[in-house]
C-alpha positions in Angstrom: -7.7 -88.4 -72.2 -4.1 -89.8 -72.3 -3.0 -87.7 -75.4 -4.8 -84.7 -74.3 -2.8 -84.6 -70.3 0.6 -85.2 -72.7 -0.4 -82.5 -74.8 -0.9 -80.2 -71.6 2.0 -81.5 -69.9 4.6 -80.5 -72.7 2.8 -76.7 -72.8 4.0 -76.8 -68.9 7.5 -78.3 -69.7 8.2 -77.5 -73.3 10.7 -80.3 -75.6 13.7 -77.9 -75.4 14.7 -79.5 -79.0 11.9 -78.0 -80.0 11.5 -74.6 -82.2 8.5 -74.0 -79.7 10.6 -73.4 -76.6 12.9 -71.0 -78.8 10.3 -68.9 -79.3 8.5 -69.2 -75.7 12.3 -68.6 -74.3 12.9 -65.4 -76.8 9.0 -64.1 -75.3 10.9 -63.9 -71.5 13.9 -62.6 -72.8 15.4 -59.1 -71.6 15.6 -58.1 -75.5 11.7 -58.5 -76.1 11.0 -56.8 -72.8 13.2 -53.9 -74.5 11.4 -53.2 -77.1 8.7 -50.7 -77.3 4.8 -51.5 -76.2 3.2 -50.9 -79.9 5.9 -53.3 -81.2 5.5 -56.1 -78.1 2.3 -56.1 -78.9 2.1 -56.5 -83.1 5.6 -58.7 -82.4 3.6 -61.1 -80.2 1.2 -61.8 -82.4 3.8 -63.0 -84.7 5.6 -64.6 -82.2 2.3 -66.8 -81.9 1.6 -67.4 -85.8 5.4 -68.9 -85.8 5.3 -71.0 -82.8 1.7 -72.7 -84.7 3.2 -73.3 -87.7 6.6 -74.1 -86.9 6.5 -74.7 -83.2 6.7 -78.5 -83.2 9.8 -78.7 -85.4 13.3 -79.5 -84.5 15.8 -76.9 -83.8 18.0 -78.9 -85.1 16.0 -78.3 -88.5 16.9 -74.9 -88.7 20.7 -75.4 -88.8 20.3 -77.0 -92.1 19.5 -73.2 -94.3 18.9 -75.3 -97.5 16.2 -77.7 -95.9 14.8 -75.1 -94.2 14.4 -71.6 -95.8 12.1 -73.6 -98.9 10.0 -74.1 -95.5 10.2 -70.3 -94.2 9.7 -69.1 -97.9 6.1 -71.3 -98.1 5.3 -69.7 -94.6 6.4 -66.0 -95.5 4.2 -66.8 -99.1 0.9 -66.8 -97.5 1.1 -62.5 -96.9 2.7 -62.6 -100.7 -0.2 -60.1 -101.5 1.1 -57.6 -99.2 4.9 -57.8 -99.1 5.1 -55.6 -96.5 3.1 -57.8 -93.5 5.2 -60.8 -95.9 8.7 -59.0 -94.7 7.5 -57.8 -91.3 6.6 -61.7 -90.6 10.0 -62.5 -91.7 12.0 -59.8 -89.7 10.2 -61.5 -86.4 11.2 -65.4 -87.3 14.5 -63.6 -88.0 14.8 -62.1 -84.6 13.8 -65.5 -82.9 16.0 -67.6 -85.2 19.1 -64.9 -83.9 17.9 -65.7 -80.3 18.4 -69.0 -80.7 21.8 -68.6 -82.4 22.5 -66.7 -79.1 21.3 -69.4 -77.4 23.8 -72.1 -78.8 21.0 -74.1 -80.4 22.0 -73.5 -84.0 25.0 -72.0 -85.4 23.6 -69.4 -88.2 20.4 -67.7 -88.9 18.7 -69.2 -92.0 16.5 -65.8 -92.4 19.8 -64.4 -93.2 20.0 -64.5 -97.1 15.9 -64.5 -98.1 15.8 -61.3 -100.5 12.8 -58.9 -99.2 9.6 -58.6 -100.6 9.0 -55.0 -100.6 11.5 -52.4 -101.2 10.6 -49.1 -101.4 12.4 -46.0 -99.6 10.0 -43.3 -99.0 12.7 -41.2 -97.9 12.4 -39.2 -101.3 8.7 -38.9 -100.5 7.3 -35.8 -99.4 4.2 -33.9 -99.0 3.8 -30.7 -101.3 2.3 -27.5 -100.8 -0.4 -28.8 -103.2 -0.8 -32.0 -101.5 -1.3 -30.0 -98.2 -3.7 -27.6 -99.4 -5.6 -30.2 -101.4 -6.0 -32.1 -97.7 -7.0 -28.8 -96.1 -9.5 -28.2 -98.1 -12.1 -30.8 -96.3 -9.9 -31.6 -93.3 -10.7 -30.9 -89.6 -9.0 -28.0 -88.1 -7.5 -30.5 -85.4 -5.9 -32.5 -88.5 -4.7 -29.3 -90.3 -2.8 -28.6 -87.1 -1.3 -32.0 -86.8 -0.4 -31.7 -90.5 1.1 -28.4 -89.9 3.2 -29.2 -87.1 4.4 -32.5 -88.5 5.6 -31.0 -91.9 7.2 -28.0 -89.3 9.0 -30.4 -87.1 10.3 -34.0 -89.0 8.4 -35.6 -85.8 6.8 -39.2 -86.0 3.5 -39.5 -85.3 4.0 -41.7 -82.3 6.1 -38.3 -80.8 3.5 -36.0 -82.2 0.9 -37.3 -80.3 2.1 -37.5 -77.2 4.4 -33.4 -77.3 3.5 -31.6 -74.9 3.4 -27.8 -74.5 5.9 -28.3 -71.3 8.5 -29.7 -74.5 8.2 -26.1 -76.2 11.2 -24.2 -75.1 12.2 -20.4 -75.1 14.3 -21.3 -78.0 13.9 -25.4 -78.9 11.2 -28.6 -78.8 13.3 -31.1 -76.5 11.7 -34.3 -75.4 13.3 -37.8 -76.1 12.1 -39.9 -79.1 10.0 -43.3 -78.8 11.9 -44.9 -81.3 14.7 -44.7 -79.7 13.1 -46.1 -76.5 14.0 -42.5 -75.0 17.6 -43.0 -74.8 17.9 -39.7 -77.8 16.7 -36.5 -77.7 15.0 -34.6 -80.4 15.8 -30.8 -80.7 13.9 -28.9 -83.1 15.3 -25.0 -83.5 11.9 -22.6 -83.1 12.5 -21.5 -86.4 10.1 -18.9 -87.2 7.7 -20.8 -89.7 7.4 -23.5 -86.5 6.5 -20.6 -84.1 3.5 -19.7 -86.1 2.1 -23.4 -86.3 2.7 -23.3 -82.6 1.1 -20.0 -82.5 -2.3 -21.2 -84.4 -2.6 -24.3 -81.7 -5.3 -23.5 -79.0 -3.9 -24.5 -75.5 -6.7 -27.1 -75.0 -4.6 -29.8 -73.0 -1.5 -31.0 -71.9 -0.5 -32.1 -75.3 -0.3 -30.0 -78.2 -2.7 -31.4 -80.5 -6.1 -32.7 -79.5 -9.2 -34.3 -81.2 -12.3 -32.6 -81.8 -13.5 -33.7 -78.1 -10.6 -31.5 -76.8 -8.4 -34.6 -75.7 -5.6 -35.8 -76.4 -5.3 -38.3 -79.8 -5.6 -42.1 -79.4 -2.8 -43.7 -82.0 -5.9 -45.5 -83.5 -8.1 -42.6 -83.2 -5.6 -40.2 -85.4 -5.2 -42.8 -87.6 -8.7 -43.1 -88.2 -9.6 -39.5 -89.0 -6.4 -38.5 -91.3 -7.4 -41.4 -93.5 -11.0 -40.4 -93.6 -9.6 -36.9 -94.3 -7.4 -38.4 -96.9 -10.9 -40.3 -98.8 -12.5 -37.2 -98.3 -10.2 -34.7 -100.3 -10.4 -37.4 -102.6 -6.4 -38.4 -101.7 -6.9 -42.2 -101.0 -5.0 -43.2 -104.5 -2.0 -40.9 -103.9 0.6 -43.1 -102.1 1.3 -40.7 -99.4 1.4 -41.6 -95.9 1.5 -39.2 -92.8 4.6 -40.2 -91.7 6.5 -38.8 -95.5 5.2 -35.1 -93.9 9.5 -35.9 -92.2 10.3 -35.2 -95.9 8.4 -32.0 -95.8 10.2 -30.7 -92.7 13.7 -32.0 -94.3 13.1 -29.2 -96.8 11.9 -26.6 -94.8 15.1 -26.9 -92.2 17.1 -26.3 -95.3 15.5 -23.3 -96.5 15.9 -22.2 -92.9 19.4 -22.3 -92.9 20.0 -25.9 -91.1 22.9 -27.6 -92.7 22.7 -31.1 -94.5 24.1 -32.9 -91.4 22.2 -30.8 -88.9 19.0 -32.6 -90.9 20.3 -35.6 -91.1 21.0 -35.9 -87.3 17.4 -34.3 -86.4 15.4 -37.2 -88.5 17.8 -39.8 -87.9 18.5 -40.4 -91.9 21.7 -40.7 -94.0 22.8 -37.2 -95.3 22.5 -38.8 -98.5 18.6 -39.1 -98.5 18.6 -35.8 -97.3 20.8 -34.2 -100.2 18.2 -36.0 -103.0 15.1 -34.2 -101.2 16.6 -31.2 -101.6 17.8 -31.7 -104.8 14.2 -33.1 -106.3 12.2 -30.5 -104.3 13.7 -27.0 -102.8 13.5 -24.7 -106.0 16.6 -23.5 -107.6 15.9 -19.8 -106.1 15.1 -21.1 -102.4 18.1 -22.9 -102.1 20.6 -20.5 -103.4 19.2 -18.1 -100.6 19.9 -20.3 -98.3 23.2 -20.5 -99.4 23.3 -16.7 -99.5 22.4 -16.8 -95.3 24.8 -19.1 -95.0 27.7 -17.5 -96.3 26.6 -14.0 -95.0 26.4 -16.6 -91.5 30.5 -17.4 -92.0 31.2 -14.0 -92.9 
């Protein structure tokens, strides 16, 4: 009874020496209160597998990087099958372990230094024309449009989901982006390609695209369907997620006439990804008629 009214007693008042109290202290920070609700809530969960396992150490600990990354490596090794979750694990203790650089309590983060798992930029990764078609083929009609409009815009899905027909200009899409915590504004040109999609849309809600049941999609409920879709066009061993459909749109701006930069700015990329896209996928003709507009544009 003893050990277990100590043990409650230090969850009331935390060992500040401890890594525990780093990590409680980073959870009532104004940073983490920043940060969007989807990642607050996969971040917490993190938050809680690294206060377990290395809750009860010394702060101290972790201003000694060559006694202590071995440790964070072990951790990080038990998501080794998926590098991915392995690195996303490692980018929260990261965060925590700069929190408590900010803090005073050690002078350098020891995350700083571990080589990444998984590396792969999908920024060259686009859905085709085939790839489309072959998904339309046994798709809903509610998936074909979010397909359509995503591949038309450079959106995320997160944005996607929740546009609204009040966001369609007489001549732009405005509405702020959640990645950026709506402090930036996306402005997609109503090209005429884009009008069309918007065209084929039936005005069923607020937002633009709906589910089946004419409301509007949950995240998990989209999710869901496009990967059933996926299975079902017999798709699931093509490494293509819904998100690379921003590659698709980066080609279809340029063939509209938007400039490298212009792209760029829109998806929030480096010019450079932008520039191997086009290079890899706008065919020879389609690109020098866009140059063609352009100049004809200047002149």
């Amino acid at each position: 009874m003893q050990s277990y009214n100590e043990a409650i007693e230090q969850r009331r008042t935390p060992d500040k020496n401890r890594f525990r109290f780093i990590v409680a202290d980073y959870k009532g920070s104004a940073d983490y209160k920043k940060l969007a609700d989807s990642t607050r809530d996969q971040w917490g969960k993190w938050l809680d597998r690294i206060a377990e396992y290395f809750g009860g150490l010394r702060t101290a600990q972790f201003d000694r990087p060559e006694k202590i990354r071995p440790v964070i490596r072990r951790w990080r090794a038990k998501w080794a099958e998926t590098p991915r979750t392995a690195d996303y694990a490692l980018q929260v203790l990261s965060r925590v372990c700069a929190h408590a650089v900010e803090l005073g309590k050690i002078a350098g983060n020891p995350c700083e230094g571990i080589k990444h798992l998984y590396s792969n930029d999908r920024s060259e990764i686009i859905w085709t024309d085939a790839d489309i078609a072959q998904l339309k083929t046994s798709c809903s009609i509610e998936i074909a449009h979010a397909v359509d409009l995503a591949g038309h815009t450079g959106l995320r899905l997160g944005d996607l989901l929740r546009l609204s027909w009040s966001h369609v200009g007489a001549e732009a899409i405005v509405l702020t982006t959640g990645k950026s915590r709506h402090r930036r504004e996306a402005i997609i040109p109503l090209y005429g390609p884009l009008r069309e999609v918007l065209a084929r849309i039936p005005k069923r809600a607020t937002t633009i695209l709906t589910s089946s049941k004419r409301r509007p999609w949950t995240a998990d409920g989209f999710g869901s369907s496009f990967n059933k879709a996926k299975m079902d066009a017999g798709m699931s061993d093509q490494d293509l997620h819904f998100n690379d459909l921003r590659g698709t749109a980066a080609t279809k701006f340029y063939i509209a006439g938007l400039s490298m930069r212009q792209i760029a700015e829109m998806l929030a990329w480096q010019e450079e990804s932008v520039e191997k896209i086009i290079r890899r996928y706008v065919g020879r003709s389609a690109a020098i008629k866009a140059l063609i507009r352009k100049l004809e544009a200047r002149e």
